[in-house]
PARO-852365 format. One record per residue (C-alpha): residue number from 1; residue in three letters; chain; y, z, x. Coordinates in nm, 4 decimals. Each point is the difference from the previous one (the first is absolute). Layout:
PARO-852365
<node NUM; "ALA"; "A"; <Y; Z; X>>
...
//
This chain:
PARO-852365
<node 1; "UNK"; "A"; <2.0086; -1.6816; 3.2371>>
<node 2; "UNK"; "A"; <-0.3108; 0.2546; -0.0611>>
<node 3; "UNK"; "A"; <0.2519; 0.1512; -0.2913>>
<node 4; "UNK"; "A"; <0.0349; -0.3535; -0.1467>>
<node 5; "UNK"; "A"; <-0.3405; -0.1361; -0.0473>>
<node 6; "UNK"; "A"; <-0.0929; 0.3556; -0.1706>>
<node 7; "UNK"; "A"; <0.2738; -0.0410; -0.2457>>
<node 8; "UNK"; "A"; <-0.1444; -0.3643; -0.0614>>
<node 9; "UNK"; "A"; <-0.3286; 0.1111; -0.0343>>
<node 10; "UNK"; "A"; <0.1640; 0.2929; -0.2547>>
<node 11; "UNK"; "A"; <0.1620; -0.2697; -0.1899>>
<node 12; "UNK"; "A"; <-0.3464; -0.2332; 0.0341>>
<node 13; "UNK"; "A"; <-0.2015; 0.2488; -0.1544>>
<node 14; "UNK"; "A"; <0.2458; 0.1456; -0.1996>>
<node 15; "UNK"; "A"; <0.0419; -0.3640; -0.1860>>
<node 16; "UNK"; "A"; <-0.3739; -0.0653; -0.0319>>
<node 17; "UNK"; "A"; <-0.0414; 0.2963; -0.1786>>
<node 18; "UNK"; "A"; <0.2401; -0.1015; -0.2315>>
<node 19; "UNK"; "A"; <-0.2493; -0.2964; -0.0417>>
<node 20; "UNK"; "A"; <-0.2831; 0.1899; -0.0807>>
<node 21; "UNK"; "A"; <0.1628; 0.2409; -0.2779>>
<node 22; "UNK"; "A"; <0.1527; -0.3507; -0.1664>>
<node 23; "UNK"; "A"; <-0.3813; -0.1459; -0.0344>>
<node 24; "UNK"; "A"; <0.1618; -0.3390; -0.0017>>
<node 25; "UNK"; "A"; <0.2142; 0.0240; -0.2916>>
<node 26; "UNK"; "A"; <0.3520; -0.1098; 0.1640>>
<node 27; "UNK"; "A"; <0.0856; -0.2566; 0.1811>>
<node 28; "UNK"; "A"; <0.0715; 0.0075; 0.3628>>
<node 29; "UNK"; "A"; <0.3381; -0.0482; -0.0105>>
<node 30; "UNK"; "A"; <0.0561; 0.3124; -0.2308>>
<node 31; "UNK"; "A"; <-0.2415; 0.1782; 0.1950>>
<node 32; "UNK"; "A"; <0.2054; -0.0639; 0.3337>>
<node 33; "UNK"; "A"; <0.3533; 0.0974; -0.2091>>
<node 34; "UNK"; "A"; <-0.1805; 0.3015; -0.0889>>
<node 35; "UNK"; "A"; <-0.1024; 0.1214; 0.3189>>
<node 36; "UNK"; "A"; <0.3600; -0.0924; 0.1537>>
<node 37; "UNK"; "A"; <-0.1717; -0.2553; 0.2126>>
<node 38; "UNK"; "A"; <0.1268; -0.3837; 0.0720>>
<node 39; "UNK"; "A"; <-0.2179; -0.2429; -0.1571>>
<node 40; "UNK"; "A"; <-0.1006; -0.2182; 0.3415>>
<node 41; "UNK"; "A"; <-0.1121; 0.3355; 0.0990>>
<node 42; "UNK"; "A"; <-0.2388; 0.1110; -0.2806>>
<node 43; "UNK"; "A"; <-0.1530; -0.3601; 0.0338>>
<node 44; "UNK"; "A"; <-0.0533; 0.0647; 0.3757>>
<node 45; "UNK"; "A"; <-0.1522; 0.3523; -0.0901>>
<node 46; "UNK"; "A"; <-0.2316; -0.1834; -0.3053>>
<node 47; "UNK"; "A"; <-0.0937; -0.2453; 0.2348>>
<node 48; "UNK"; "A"; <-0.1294; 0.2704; 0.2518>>
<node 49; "UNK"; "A"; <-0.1952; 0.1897; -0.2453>>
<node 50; "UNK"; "A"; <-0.1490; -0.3242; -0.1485>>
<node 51; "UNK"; "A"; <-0.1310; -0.0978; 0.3346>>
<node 52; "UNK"; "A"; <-0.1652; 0.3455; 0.0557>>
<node 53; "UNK"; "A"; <-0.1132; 0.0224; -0.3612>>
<node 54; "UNK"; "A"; <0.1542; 0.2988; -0.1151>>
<node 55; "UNK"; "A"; <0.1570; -0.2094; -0.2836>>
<node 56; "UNK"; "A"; <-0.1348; -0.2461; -0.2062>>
<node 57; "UNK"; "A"; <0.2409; -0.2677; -0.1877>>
<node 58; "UNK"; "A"; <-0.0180; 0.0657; -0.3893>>
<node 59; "UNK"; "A"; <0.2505; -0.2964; -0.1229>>
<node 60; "UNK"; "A"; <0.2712; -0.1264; 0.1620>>
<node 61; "UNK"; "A"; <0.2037; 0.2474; 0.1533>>
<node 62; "UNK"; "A"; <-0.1683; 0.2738; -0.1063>>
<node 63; "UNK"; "A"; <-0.2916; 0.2068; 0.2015>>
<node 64; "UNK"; "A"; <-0.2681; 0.2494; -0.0455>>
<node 65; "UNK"; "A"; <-0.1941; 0.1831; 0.2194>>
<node 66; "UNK"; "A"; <-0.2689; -0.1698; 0.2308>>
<node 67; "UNK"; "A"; <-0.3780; 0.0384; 0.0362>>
<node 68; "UNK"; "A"; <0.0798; 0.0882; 0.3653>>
<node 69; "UNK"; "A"; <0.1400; 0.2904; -0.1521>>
<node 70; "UNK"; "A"; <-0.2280; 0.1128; -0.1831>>
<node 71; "UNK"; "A"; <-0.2403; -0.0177; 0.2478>>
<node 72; "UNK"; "A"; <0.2182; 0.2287; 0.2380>>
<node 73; "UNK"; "A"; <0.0422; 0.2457; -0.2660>>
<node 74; "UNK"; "A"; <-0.2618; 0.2209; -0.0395>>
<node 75; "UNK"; "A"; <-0.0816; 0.1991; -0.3672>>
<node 76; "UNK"; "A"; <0.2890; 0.1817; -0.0997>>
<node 77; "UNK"; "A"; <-0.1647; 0.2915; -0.0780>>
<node 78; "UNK"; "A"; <-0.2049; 0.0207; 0.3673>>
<node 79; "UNK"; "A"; <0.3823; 0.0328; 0.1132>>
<node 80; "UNK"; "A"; <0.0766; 0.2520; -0.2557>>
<node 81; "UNK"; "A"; <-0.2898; 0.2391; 0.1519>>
<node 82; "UNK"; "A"; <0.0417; -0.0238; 0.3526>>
<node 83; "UNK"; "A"; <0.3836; 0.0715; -0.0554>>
<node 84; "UNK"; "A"; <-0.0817; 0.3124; -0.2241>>
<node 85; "UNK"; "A"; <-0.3602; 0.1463; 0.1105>>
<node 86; "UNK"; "A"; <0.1333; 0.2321; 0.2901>>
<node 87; "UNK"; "A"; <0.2906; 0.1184; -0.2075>>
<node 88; "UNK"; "A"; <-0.1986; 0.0660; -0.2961>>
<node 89; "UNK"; "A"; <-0.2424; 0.2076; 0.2372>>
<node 90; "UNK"; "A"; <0.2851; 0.2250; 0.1264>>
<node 91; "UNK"; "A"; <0.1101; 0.0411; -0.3527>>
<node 92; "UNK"; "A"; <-0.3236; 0.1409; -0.1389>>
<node 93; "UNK"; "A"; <-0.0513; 0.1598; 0.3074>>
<node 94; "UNK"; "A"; <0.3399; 0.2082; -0.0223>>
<node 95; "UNK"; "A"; <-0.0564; 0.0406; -0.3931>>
<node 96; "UNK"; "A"; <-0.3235; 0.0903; -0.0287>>
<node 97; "UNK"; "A"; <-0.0641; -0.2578; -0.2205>>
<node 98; "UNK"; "A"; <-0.1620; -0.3612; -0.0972>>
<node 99; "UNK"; "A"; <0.2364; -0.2806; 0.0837>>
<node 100; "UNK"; "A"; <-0.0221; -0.3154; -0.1603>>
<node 101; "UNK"; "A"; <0.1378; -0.3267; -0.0098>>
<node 102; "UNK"; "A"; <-0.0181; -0.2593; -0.2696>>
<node 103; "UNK"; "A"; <0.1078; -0.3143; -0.1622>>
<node 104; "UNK"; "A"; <-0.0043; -0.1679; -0.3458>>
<node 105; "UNK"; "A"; <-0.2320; -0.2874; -0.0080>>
<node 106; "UNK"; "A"; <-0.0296; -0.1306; -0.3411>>
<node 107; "UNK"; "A"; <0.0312; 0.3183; -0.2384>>
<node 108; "UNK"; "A"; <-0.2153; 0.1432; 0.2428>>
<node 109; "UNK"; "A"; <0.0949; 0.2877; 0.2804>>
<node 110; "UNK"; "A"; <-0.1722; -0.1156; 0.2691>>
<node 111; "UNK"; "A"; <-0.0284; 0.3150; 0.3122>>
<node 112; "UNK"; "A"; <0.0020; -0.1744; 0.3534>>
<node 113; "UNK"; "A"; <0.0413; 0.2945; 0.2164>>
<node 114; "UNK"; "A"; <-0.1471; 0.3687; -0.0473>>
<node 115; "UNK"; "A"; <0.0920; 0.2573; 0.2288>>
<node 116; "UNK"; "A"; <-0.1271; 0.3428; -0.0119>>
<node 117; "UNK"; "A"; <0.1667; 0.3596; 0.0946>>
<node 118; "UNK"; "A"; <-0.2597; 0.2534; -0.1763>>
<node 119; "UNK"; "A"; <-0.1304; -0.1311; -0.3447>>
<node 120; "UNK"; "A"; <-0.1826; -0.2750; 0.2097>>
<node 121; "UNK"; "A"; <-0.3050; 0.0401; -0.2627>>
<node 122; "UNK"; "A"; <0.2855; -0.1769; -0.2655>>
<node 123; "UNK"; "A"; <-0.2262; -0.3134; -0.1782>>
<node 124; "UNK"; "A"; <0.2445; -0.2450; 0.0884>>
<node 125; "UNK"; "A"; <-0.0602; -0.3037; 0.2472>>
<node 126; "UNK"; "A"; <0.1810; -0.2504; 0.1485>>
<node 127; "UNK"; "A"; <-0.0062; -0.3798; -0.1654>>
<node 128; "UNK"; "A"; <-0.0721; 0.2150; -0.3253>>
<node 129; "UNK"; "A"; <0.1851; -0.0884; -0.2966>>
<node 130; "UNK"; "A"; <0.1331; 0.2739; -0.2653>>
<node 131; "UNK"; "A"; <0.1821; -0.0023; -0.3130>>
<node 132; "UNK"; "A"; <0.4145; 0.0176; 0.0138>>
<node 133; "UNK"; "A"; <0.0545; 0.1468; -0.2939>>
<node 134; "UNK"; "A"; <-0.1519; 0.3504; 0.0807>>
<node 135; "UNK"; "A"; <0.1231; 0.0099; 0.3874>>
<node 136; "UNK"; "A"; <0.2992; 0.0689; 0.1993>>
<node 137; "UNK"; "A"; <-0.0107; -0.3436; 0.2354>>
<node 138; "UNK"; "A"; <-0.0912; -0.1710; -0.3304>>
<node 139; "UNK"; "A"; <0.3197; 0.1321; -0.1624>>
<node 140; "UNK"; "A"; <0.2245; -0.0541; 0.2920>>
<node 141; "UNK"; "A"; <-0.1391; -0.3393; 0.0323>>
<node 142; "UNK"; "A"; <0.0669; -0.0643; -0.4027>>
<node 143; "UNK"; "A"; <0.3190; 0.1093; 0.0460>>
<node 144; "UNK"; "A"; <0.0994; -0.2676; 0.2102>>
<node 145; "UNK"; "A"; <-0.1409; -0.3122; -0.2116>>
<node 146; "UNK"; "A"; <0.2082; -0.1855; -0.2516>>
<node 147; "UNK"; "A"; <0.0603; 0.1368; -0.3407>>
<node 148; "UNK"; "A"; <-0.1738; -0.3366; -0.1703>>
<node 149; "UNK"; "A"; <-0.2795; 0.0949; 0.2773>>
<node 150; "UNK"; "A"; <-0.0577; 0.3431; -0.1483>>
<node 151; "UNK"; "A"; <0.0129; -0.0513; -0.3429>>
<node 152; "UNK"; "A"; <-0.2871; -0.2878; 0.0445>>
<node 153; "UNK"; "A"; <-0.2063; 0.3258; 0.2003>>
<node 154; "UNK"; "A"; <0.0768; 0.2237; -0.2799>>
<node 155; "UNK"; "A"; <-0.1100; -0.2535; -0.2647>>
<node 156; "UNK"; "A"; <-0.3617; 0.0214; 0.1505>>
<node 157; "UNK"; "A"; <-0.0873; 0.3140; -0.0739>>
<node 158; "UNK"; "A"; <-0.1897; 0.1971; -0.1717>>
<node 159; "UNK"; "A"; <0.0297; 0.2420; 0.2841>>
<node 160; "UNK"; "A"; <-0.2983; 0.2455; 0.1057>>
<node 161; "UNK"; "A"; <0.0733; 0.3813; 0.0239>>
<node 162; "UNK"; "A"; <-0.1549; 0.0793; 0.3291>>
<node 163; "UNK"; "A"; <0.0812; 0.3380; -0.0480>>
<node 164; "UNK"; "A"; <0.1675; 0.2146; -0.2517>>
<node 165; "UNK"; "A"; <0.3142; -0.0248; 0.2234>>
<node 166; "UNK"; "A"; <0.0338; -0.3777; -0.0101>>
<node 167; "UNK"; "A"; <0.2519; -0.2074; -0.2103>>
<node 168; "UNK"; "A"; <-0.1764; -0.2607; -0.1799>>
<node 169; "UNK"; "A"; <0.2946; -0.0670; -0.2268>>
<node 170; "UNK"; "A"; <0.2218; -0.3414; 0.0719>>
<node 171; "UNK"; "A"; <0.2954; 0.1920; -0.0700>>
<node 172; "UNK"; "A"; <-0.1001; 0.3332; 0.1980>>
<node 173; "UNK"; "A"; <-0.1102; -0.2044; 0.2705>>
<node 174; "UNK"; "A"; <0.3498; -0.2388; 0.0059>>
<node 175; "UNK"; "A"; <0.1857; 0.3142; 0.0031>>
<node 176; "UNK"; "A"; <-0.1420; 0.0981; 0.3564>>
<node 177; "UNK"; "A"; <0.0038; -0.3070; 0.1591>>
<node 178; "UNK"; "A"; <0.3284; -0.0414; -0.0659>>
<node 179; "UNK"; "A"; <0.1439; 0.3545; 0.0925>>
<node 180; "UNK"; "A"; <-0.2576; -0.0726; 0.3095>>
<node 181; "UNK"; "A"; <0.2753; -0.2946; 0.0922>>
<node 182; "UNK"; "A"; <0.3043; 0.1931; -0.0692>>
<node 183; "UNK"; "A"; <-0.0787; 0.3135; 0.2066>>
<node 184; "UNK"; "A"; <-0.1897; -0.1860; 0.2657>>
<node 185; "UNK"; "A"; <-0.3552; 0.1403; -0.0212>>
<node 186; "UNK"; "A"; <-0.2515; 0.1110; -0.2154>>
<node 187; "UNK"; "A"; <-0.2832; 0.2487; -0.0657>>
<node 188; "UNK"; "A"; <-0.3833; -0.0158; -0.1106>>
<node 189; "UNK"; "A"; <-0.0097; 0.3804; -0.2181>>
<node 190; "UNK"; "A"; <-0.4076; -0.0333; 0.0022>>
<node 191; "UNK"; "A"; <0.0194; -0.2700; -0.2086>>
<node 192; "UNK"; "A"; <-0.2640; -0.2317; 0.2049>>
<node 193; "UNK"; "A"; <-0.2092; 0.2576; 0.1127>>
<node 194; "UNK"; "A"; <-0.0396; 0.3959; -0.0788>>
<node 195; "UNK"; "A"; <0.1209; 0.1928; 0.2620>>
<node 196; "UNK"; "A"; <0.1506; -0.2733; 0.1704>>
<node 197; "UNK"; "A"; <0.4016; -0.0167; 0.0217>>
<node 198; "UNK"; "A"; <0.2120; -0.2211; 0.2316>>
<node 199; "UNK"; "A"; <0.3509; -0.1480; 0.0439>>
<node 200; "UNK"; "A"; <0.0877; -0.3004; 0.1080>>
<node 201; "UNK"; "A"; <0.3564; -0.2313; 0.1073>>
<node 202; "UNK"; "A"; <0.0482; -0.3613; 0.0508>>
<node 203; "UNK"; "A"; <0.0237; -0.2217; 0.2707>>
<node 204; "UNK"; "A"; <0.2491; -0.2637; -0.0496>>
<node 205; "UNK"; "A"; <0.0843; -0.3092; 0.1796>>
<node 206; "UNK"; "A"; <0.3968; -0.0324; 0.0952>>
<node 207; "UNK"; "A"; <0.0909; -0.1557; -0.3652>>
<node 208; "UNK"; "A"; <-0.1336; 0.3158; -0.1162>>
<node 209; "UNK"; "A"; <-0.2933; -0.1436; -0.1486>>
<node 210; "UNK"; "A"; <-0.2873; 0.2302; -0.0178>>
<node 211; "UNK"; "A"; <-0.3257; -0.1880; 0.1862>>
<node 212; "UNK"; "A"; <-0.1773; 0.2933; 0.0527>>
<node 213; "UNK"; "A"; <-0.0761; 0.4171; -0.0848>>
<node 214; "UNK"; "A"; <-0.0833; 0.2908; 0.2249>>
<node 215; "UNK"; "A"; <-0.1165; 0.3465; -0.1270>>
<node 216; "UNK"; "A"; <-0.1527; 0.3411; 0.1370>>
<node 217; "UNK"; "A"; <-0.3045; 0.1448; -0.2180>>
<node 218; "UNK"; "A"; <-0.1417; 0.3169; -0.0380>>
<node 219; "UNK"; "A"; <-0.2439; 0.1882; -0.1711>>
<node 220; "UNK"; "A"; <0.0195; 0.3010; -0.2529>>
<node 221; "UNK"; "A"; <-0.0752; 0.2540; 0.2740>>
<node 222; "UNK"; "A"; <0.3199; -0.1314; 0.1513>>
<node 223; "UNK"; "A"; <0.1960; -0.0445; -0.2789>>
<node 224; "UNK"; "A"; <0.0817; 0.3602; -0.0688>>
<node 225; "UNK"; "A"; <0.1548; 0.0530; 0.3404>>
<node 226; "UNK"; "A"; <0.1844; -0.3330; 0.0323>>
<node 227; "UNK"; "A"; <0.2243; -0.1516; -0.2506>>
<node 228; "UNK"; "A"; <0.0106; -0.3566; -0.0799>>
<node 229; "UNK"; "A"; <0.3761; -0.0598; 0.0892>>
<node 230; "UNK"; "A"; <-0.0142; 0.1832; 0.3221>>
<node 231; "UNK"; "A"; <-0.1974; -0.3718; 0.1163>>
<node 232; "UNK"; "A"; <0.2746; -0.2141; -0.1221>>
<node 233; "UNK"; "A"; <0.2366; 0.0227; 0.3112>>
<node 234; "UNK"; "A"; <-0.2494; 0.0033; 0.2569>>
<node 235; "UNK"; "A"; <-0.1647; -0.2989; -0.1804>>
<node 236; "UNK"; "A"; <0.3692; -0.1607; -0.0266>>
<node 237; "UNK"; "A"; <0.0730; 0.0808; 0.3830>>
<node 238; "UNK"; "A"; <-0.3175; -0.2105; 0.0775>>
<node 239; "UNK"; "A"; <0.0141; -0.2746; -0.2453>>
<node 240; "UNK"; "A"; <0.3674; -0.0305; 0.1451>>
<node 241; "UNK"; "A"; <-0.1821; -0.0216; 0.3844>>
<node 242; "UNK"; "A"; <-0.2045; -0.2863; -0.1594>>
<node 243; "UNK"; "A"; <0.2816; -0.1892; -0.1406>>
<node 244; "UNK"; "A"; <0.1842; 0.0091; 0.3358>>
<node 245; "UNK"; "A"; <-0.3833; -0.1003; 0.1574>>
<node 246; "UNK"; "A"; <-0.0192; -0.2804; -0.1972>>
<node 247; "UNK"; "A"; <0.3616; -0.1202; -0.0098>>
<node 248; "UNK"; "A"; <0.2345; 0.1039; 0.3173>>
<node 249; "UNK"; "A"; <0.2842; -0.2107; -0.1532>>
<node 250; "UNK"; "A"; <-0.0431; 0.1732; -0.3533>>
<node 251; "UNK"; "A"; <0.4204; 0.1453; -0.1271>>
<node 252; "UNK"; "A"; <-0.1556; 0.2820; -0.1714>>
<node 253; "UNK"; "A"; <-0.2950; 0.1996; -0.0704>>
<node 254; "UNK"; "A"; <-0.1262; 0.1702; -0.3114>>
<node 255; "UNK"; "A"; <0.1163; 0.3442; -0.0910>>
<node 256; "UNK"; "A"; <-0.2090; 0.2973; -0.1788>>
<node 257; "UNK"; "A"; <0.1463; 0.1199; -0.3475>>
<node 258; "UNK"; "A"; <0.2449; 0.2924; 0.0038>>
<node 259; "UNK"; "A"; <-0.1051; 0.3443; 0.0434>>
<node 260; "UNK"; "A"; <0.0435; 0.0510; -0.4133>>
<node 261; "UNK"; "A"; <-0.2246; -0.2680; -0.0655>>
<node 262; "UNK"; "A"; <-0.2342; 0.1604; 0.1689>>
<node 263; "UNK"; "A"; <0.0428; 0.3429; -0.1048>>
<node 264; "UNK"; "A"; <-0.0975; -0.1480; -0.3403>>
<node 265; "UNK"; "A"; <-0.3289; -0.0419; 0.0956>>
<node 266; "UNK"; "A"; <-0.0337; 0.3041; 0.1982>>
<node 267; "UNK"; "A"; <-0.3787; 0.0554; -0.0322>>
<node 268; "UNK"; "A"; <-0.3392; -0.1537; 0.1095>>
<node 269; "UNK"; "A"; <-0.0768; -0.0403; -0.4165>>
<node 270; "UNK"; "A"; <0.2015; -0.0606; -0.3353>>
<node 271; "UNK"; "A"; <0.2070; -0.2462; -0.1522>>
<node 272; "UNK"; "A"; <-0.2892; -0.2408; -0.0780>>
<node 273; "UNK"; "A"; <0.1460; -0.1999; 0.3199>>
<node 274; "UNK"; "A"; <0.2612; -0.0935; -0.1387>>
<node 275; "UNK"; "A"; <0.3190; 0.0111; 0.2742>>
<node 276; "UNK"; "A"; <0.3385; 0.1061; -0.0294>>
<node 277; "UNK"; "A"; <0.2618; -0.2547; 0.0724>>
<node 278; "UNK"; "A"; <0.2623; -0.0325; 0.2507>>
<node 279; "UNK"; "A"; <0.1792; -0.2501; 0.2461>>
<node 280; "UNK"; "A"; <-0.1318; -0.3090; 0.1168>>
<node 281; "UNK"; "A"; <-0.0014; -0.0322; 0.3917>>
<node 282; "UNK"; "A"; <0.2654; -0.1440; 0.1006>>
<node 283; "UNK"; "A"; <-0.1493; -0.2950; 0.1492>>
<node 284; "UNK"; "A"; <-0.2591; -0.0539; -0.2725>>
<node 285; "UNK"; "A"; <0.0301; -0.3132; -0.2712>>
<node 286; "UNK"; "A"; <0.0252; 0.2585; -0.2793>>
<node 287; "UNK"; "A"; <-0.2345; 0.0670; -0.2927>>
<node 288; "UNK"; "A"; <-0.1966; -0.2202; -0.2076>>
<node 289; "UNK"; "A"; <0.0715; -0.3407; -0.0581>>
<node 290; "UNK"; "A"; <0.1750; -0.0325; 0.3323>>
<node 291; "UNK"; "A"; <-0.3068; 0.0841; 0.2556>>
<node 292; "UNK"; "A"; <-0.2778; -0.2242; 0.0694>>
<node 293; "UNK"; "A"; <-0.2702; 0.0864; 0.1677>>
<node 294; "UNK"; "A"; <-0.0928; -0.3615; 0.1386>>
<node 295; "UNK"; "A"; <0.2172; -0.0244; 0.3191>>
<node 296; "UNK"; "A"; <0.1481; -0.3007; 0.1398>>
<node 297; "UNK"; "A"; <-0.0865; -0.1806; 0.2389>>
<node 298; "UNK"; "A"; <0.2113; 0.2249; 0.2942>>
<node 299; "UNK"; "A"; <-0.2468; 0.3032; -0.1469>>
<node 300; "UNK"; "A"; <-0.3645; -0.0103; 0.0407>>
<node 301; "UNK"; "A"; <-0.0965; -0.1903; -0.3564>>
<node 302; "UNK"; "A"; <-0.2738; 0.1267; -0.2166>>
<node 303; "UNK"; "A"; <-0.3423; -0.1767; 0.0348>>
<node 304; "UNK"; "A"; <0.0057; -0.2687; -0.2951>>
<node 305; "UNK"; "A"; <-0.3427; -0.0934; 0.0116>>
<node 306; "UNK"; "A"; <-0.1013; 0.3723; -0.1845>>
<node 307; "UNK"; "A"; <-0.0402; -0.0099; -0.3664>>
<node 308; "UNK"; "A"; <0.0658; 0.2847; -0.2384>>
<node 309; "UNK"; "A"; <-0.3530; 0.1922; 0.0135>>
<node 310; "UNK"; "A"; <-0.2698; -0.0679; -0.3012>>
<node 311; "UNK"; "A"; <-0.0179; 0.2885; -0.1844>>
<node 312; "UNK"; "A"; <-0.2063; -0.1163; -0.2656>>
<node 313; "UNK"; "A"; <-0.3556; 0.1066; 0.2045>>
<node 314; "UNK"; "A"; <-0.0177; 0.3078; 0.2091>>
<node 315; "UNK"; "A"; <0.0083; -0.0774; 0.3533>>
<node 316; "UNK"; "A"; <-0.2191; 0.2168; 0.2940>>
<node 317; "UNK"; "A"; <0.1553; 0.1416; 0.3113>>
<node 318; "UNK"; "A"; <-0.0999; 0.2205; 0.2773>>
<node 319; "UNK"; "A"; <0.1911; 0.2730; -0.1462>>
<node 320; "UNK"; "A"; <-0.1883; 0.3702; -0.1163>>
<node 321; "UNK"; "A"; <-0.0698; 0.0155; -0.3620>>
<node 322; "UNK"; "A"; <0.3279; 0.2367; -0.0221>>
<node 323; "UNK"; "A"; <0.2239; -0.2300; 0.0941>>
<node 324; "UNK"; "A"; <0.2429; -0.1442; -0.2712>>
<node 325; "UNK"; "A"; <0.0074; -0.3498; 0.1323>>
<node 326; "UNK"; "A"; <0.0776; -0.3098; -0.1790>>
<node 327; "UNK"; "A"; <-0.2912; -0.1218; 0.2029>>
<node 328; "UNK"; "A"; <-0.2570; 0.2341; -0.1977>>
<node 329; "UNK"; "A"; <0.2209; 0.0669; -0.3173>>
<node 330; "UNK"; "A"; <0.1145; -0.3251; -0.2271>>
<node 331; "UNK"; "A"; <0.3362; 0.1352; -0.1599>>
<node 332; "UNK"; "A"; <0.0997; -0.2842; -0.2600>>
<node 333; "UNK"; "A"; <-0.1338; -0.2301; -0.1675>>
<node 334; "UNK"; "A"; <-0.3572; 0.1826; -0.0079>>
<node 335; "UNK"; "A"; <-0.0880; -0.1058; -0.3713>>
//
């Protein structure tokens, strides 16, 4: 009996989240085909989430999600952090390093955890927002947006040379996000900040669709003893542990570039950070034009209510002088 009701309740919640990910756009009846469900049974299912007002009625026969939902679900992103705070600690710990994760709000990198192993004097915050073009997360997370999506960031430039290392080309700069989503992770050659080098992978939701970027950072002291691609597996081994965190049920996880892709970038500097290519994980949605960085509704979705940052003003933040923030440094559009 006990083995019964579970596999009801599997098939329950397995149906409404079917619901959710279709946002109302098919009917009921397709809906229940679909999900290999009788159609007297996805009405009795509708009717029960109706009542509790996890689903809201959209037209006839078709349903979106509730207000009771939303009021159950807390910010994405607060989810995000307590699933990946004591991981990312271990990491830097282990490394040595500053661990970071961060997500692409707008055309905006915006850092909502900081975790640090030695360089724990590094200028970056938490909540602060940086530029993607001239970081690792920020080319991971580029590399998982639509190809219309890109093109429409690289249109916007001019682009400001933070440093002598950064790419401020649209060409230069489409060339390493996109061998950043072939091989699976990218690298920041001192291109943000002098002296400051870090790598950085994906974390992607079970469609393979990138929703957010972790990365180790370290200083110039450290970079002569370290190099850059030693981080990529232990940064893949945890942003793997995060992935099975966030989704038990998930069929595969991401997998770190070959051990030639790497060796093409063997070094903490050089090769303007631009990335060698190499196989897509196996699980992964592919290159541009195929990712999207806005995940369904079965993946924690992107807050809507952020706009694309002004940068037609410069903006203060609590930041030192040195830091290369968006916050303190207008990059386009400064005429």
């Amino acid at each position: 009996m006990a083995g019964h009701g579970a596999k009801a309740l599997d098939r329950a919640l397995a149906f409404f989240s079917v619901l959710m990910e279709d946002k109302g756009r098919t009917p009921l009846a397709a809906l229940a085909h679909q999900a290999a469900l009788p159609v007297p049974t996805a009405h009795r299912l509708v009717l029960a989430f109706e009542r509790k007002g996890l689903i809201a009625r959209a037209a006839r026969g078709r349903y979106i999600a509730g207000m009771r939902l939303a009021e159950l679900v807390p910010d994405w992103r607060l989810i995000l952090i307590q699933a990946s705070r004591a991981p990312l600690r271990r990491l830097a710990l282990d490394q040595r390093c500053t661990a970071h994760l961060g997500i692409l709000e707008g055309d905006m990198v915006t850092y909502l955890i900081k975790e640090g192993g030695t360089d724990t004097d590094l200028f970056t915050r938490e909540m602060m927002q940086f530029e993607a073009y001239c970081t690792g997360i920020g080319k991971v997370l580029l590399g998982g947006v639509e190809k219309s999506v890109l093109d429409r960031y690289l249109s916007g430039g001019p682009f400001v040379r933070m440093t002598p290392a950064t790419l401020t080309e649209p060409a230069r700069i489409r060339a390493a996000v996109e061998a950043a989503a072939v091989a699976g992770h990218a690298f920041d050659d001192a291109e943000m900040a002098e002296g400051l080098y870090c790598a950085a992978v994906p974390i992607r939701d079970p469609r393979g669709r990138t929703i957010a970027a972790i990365s180790l950072s370290s200083s110039a002291a450290k970079a002569a003893n370290v190099p850059l691609t030693s981080l990529v597996p232990s940064l893949t081994e945890t942003a793997q542990a995060l992935e099975r965190k966030l989704w038990p049920a998930r069929p595969c996880s991401a997998a770190i570039g070959s051990a030639t892709d790497l060796s093409r970038h063997a070094g903490m500097k050089g090769g303007g950070g631009a990335l060698s290519g190499g196989a897509p994980p196996p699980c992964a949605a592919g290159p541009l034009g195929k990712a999207v960085v806005t995940a369904p509704a079965a993946s924690p979705p992107p807050p809507t209510a952020s706009p694309p940052p002004d940068r037609t003003s410069p903006r203060r933040c609590s930041a030192p002088s040195r830091a290369p923030c968006c916050l303190t440094t207008p990059r386009r559009r400064a005429r």
